[in-house]
BATOR-505862 format. One line per 4 residues: number of its first residue (from 1); for each residue x, y, z of C-alpha. Coordinates in pm, 1 decimal. Layout:
BEGIN
NUM) X Y Z ~ ...
END
This chain:
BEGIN
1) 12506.4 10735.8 7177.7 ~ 12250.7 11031.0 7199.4 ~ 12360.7 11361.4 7345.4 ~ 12126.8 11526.3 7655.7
5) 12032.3 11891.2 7641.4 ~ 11878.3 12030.9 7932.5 ~ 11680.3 12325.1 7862.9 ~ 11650.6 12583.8 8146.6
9) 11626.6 12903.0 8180.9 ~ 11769.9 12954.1 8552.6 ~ 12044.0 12675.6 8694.2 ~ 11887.0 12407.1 8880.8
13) 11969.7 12368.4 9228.6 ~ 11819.3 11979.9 9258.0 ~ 12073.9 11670.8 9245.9 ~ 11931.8 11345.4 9201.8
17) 12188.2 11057.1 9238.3 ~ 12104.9 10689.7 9152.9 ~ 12258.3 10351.8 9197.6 ~ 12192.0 10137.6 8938.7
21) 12253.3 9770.8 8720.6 ~ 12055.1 9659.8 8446.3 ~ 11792.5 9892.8 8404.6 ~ 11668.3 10013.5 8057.7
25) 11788.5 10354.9 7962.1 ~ 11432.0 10466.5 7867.1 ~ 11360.1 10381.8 8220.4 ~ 11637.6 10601.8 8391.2
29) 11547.7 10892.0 8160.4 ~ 11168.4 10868.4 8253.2 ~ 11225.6 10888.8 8601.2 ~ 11478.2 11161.5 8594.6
33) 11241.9 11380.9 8362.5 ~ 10943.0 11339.7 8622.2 ~ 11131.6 11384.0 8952.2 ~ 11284.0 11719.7 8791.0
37) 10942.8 11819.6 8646.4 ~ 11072.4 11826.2 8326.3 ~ 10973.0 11642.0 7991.2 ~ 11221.6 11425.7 7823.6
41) 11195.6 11442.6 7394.3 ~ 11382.3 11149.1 7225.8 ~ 11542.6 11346.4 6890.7 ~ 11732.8 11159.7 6601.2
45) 12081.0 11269.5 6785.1 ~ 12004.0 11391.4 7146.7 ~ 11788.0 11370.3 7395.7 ~ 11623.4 11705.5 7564.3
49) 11530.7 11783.2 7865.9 ~ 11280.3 12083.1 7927.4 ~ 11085.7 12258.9 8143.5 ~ 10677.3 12127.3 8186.0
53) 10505.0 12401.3 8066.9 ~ 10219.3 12481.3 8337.3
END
């Protein structure tokens, strides 16, 4: 199982909370990166969270 790394310079002060069976991690991840305006990069042993560059 993959680590997550958020990357960030300043604490967030947004909580998203889900409820959910038998959805595809990929999924989950995608939708967590674009309602925290963040990108989501898939490494060999994590995955990372950062900030969208504007």
């Amino acid at each position: 199982m993959p680590n997550f790394i958020r990357e960030q310079p300043e604490p967030a002060t947004r909580r998203n909370t889900f409820s959910l069976s038998n959805v595809p991690l990929t999924h989950v991840i995608g939708c967590l990166a674009l309602l925290s305006g963040a990108k989501a990069l898939h490494g060999r042993h994590a995955m990372i969270f950062s900030p969208v560059a504007d």
